[in-house]
C-alpha positions in Angstrom: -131.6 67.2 87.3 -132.9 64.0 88.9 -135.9 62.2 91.1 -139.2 63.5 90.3 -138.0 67.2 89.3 -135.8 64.9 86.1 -139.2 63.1 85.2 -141.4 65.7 84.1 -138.9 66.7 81.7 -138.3 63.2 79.9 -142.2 63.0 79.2 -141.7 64.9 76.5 -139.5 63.3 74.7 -142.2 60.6 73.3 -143.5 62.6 70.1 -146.3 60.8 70.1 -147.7 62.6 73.6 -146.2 65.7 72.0 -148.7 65.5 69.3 -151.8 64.3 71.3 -151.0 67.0 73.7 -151.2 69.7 71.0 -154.2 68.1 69.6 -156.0 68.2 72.7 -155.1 71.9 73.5 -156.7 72.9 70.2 -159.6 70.7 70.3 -160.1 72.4 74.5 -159.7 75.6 73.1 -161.7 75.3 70.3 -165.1 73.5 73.2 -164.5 76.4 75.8 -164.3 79.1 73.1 -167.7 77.9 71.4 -169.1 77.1 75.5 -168.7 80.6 76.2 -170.6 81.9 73.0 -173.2 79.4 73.2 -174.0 80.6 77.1 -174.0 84.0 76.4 -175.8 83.5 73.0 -178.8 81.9 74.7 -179.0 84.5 77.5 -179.2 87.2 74.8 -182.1 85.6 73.2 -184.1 84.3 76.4 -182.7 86.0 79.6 -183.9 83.1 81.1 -181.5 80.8 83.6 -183.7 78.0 82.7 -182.8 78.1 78.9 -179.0 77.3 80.3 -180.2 74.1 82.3 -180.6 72.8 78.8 -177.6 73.7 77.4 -176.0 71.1 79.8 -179.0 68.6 79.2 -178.4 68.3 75.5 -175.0 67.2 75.8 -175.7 64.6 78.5 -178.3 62.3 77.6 -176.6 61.4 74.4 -173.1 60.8 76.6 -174.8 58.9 79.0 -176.7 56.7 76.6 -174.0 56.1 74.4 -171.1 55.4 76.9 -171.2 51.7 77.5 -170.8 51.7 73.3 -167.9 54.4 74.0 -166.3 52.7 75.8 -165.9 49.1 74.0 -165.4 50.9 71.1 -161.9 52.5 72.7 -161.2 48.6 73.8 -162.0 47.5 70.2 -160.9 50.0 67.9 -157.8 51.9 67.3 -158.1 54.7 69.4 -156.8 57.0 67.0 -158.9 56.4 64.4 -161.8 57.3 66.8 -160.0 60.4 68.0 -159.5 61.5 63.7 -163.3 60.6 63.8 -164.5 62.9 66.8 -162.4 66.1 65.8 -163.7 65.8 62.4 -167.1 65.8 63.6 -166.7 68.6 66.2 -165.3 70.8 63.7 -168.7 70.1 61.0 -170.7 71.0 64.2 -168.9 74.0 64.8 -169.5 74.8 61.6 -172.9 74.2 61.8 -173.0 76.7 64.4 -171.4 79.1 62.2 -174.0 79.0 59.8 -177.3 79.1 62.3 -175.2 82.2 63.7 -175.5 84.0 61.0 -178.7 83.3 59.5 -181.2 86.9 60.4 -183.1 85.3 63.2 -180.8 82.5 65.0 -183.1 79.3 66.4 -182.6 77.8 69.7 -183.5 74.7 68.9 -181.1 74.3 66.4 -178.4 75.8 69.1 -179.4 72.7 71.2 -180.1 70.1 68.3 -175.7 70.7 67.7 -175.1 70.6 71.1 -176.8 66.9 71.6 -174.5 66.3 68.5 -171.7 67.3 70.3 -172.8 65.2 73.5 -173.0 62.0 70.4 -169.2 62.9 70.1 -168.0 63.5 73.3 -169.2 60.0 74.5 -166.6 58.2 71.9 -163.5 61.2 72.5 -163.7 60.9 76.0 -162.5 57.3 76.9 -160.4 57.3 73.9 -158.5 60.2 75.0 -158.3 58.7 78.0 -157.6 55.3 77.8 -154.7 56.2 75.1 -153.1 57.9 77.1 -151.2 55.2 78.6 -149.5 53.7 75.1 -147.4 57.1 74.7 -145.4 57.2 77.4 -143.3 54.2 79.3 -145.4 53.3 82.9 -142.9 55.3 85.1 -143.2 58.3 83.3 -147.0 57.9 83.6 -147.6 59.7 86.5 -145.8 62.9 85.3 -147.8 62.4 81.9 -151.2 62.5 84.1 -150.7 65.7 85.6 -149.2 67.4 81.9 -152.0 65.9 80.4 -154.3 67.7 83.1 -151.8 71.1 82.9 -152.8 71.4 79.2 -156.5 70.8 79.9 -156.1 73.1 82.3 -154.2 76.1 80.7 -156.6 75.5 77.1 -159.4 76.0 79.5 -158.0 79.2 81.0 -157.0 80.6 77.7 -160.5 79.4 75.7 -163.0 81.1 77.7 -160.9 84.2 77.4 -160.6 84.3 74.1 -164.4 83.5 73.3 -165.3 86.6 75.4 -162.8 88.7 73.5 -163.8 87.0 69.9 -167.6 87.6 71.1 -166.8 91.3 71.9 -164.8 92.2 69.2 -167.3 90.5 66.3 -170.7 91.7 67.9 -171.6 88.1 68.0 -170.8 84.5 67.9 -170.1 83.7 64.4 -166.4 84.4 64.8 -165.9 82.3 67.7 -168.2 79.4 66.3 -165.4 79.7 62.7 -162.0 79.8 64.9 -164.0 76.7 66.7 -164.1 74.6 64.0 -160.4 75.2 62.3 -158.9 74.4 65.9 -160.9 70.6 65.5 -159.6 70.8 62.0 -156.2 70.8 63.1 -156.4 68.8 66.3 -157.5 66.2 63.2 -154.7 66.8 61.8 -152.4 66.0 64.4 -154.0 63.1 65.9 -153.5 61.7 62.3 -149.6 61.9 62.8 -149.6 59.6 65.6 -148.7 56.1 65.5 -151.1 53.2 65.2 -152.5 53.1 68.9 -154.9 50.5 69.9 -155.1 48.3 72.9 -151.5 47.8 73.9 -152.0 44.6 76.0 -152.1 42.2 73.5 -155.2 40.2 75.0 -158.0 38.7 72.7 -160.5 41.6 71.8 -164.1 40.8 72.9 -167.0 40.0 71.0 -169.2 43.0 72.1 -171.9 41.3 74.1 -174.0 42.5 77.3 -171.5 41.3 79.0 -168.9 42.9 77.9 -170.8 46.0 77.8 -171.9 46.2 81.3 -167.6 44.9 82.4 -166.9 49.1 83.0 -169.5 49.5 85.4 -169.0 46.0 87.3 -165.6 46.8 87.6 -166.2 49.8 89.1 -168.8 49.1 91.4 -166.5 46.1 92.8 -163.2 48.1 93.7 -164.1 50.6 96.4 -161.3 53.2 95.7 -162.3 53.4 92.0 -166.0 53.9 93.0 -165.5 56.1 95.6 -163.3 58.7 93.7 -165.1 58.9 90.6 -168.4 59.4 92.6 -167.0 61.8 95.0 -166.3 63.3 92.0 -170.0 63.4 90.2 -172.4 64.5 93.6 -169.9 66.9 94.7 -169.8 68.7 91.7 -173.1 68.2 90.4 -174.3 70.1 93.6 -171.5 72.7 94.0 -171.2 73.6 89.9 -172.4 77.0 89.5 -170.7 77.0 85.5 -174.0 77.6 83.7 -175.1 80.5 86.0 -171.7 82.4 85.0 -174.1 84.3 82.2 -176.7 85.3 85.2 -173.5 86.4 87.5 -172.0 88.5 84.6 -174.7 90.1 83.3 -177.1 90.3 86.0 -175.2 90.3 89.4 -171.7 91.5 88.7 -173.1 93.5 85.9 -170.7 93.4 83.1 -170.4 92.0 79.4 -169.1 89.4 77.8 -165.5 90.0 78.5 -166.3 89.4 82.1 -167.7 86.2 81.4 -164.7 84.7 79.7 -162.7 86.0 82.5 -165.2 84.2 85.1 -165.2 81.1 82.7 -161.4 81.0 82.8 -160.8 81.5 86.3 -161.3 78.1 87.8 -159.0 76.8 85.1 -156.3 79.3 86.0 -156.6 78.0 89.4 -156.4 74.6 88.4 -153.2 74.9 86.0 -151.0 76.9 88.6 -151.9 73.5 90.9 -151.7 71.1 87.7 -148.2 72.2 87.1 -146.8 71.5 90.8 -148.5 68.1 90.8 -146.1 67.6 87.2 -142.9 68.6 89.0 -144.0 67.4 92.7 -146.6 64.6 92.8 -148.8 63.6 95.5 -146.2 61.4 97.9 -148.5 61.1 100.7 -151.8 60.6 101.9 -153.4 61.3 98.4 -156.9 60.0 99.3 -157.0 62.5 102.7 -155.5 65.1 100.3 -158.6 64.9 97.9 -161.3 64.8 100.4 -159.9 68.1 102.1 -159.7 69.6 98.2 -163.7 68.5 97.8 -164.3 70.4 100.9 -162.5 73.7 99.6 -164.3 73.3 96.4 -167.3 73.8 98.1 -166.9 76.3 100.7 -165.0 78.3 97.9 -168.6 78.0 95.7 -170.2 79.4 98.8 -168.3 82.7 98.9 -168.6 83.0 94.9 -172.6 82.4 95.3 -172.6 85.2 98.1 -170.2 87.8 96.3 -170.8 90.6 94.6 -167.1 91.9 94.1 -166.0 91.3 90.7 -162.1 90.5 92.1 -163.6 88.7 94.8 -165.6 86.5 92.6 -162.7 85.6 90.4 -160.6 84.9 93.6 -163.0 82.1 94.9 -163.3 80.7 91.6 -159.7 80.5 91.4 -159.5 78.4 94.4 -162.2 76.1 92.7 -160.6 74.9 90.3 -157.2 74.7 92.6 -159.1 72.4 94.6 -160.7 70.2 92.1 -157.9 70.2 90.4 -156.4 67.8 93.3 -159.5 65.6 93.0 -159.0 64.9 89.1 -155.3 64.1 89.7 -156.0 61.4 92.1 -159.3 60.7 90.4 -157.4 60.3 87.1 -154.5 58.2 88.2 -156.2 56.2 90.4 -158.5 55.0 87.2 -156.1 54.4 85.1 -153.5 52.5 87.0 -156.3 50.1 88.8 -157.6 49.3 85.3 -156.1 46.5 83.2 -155.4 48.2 80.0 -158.1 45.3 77.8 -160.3 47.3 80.5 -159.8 51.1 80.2 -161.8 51.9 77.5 -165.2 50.7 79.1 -164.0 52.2 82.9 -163.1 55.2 81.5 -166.0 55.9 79.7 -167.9 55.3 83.1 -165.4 57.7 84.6 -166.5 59.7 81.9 -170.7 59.1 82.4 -169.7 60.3 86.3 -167.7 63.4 84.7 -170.2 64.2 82.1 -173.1 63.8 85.0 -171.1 66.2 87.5 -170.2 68.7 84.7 -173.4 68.9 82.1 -176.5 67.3 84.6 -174.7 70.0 87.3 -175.5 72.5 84.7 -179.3 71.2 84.3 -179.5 71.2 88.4 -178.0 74.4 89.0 -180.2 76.4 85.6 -183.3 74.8 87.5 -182.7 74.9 91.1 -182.0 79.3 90.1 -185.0 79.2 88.3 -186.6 78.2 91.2 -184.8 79.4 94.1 -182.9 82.3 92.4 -179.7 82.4 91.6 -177.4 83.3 94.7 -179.5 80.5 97.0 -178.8 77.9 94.1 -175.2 78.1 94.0 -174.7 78.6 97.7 -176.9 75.2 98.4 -174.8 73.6 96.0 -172.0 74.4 98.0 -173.1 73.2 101.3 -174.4 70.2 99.4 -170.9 69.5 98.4 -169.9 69.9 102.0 -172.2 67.3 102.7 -171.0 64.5 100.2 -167.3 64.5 101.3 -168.2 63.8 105.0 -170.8 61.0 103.8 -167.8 59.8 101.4 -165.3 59.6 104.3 -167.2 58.0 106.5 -168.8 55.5 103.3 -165.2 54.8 101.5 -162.5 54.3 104.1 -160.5 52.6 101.2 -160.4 55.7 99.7 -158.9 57.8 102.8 -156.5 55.2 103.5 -154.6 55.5 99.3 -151.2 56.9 100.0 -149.4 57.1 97.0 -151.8 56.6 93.7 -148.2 55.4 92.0 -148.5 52.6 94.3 -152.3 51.5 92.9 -152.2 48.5 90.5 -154.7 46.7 88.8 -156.8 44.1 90.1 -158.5 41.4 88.2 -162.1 40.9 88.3 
């Protein structure tokens, strides 16, 4: 086998992605698995949508404050070492979890206390994972490595949520899910502690952290219009047409079912987006990538629409299906487009502001939406969003011509400045 159907094949062949790819499936397994009992835990205690605005909340503020220090830390350090670092700490918080799960009367605020803990961590693992990614495979296998490395987010988030519901189910609560939490960090420790030394592979002088140097992510970004548009395509088209934190309401409240359901509804954009993941690995984007992911933002949208107005329990996993097929398309190109229009001394600190766009979209979306249905209710909340998201990728067409006009993300290389 040859071309691009022989590429995805050799990726595999570098141990070292082996490994970080079977870290990162166990530490996605282990975050979906807890995000499911979390949502559901809350809901149980408050019934109120408002109580799962926060939720998203807690994990934000400390990722956004912490990511220009994220970032330089991924250019500074040895990337590993911070990974060890992070899945050592999500697995104590996990087991923190445990233990306020099983005291007689569980405390909210000690729910959300772990979860800005886990925001603290996220903001270091998130440009490390992505700006490693890079040093374990040769450049032309890179592409290929994007879209496994997406295929294995994907599939850990289709299996996690599942498996939370079930683990909820089947233990009356979420002790057991907060314990099988924390041994999958153990292990993705583990792993990550096999690989070899990885730090920044270009061999430039490392910076003196200064203000300067801080603030490089974000001026890079803002002066290359493809990068800027993507990644904040991206953030307000998601942050509007996210309806993730009202999955608990829709379950229990709409659709009427337990906590099985919910897993199921959790998992279903992710099965969505690992059936499209796994095509991009064997067939990338050729042509007319940037059109191709403007026309995905759009279905992303209108597919949130039809899931705010169902009340069919197959219907409702159907459009969420096609959400995360959709968005799926946007992260590839958003993903590769970051990474190879960054200078490797620079893809710690841009991809932790990828990251702060990511974290906005997927955590602030989940304050917006648990407010905007507290207001509004929940069906008008998530069918705004949609339309909202509508709205953002004609503004972004019309705003970031650059960004229509990418053809093949292979073809993006860095610029200076």
């Amino acid at each position: 086998m040859t071309g691009g159907h022989g590429r995805w094949r050799r990726t595999f062949a570098h141990r070292d992605f082996n490994a970080f790819q079977a870290a990162r499936i166990l530490s996605v397994l282990a975050t979906q698995m807890q995000s499911v009992a979390i949502g559901w835990q809350i809901y149980a205690l408050t019934r109120r949508p408002i109580d799962l605005a926060w939720v998203g909340l807690a994990q934000f503020l400390p990722a956004v404050c912490l990511s220009l220090v994220a970032g330089h830390a991924a250019d500074r350090f040895e990337r590993r070492s911070i990974l060890m670092g992070c899945h050592a700490a999500m697995a104590a918080l996990s087991a923190v979890l445990f233990l306020v799960a099983r005291t007689p009367a569980a405390n909210i605020v000690s729910i959300y206390a772990v979860l800005a803990g886990v925001g603290v961590v996220r903001a270091f693992q998130a440009p490390a994972n992505q700006s490693i990614l890079p040093s374990l495979v040769p450049l032309d296998h890179f592409g290929s490595a994007v879209a496994w490395n997406s295929t294995f987010w994907q599939i850990a988030s289709v299996l996690g949520p599942t498996a939370g519901g079930i683990a909820y189910a089947a233990w009356g609560g979420p002790s057991g899910v907060y314990a099988l939490a924390a041994a999958g960090s153990f292990i993705a420790w583990a792993l990550v502690r096999t690989l070899g030394r990885q730090g920044r592979t270009s061999g430039a002088p490392i910076e003196t952290i200064t203000r300067a140097s801080l603030f490089a992510g974000i001026r890079y970004v803002w002066n290359h219009p493809v990068v800027l548009g993507a990644v904040s395509l991206d953030l307000f088209a998601v942050l509007l047409g996210g309806a993730t934190a009202l999955l608990p309401v829709y379950a229990r409240d709409i659709l009427h079912l337990g906590p099985w359901a919910l897993g199921i509804l959790r998992s279903a954009p992710a099965a969505g987006a690992t059936v499209t993941a796994i095509l991009l690995a064997i067939r990338p984007l050729e042509r007319r990538a940037g059109t191709k992911m403007l026309v995905c933002v759009a279905l992303f949208g209108a597919a949130t629409i039809v899931f705010g107005l169902s009340r069919n329990f197959a219907l409702s996993l159907v459009a969420l299906l096609v959400v995360g097929a959709s968005d799926m398309v946007s992260v590839f190109v958003r993903s590769s487009l970051v990474q190879l229009a960054t200078p490797d001394a620079m893809r710690g600190r841009v991809s932790a502001v990828n990251m702060v766009f990511v974290g906005a979209s997927n955590e602030l979306g989940e304050f917006e939406s648990g407010v905007t249905a507290q207001w509004l209710g929940t069906v008008p909340a998530v069918v705004l969003g949609g339309l909202g998201a509508l709205i953002v990728v004609a503004v972004w067409a019309w705003r970031f011509p650059e960004l229509r006009r990418v053809h093949r993300v292979s073809g993006v290389r860095p610029r200076e400045g």
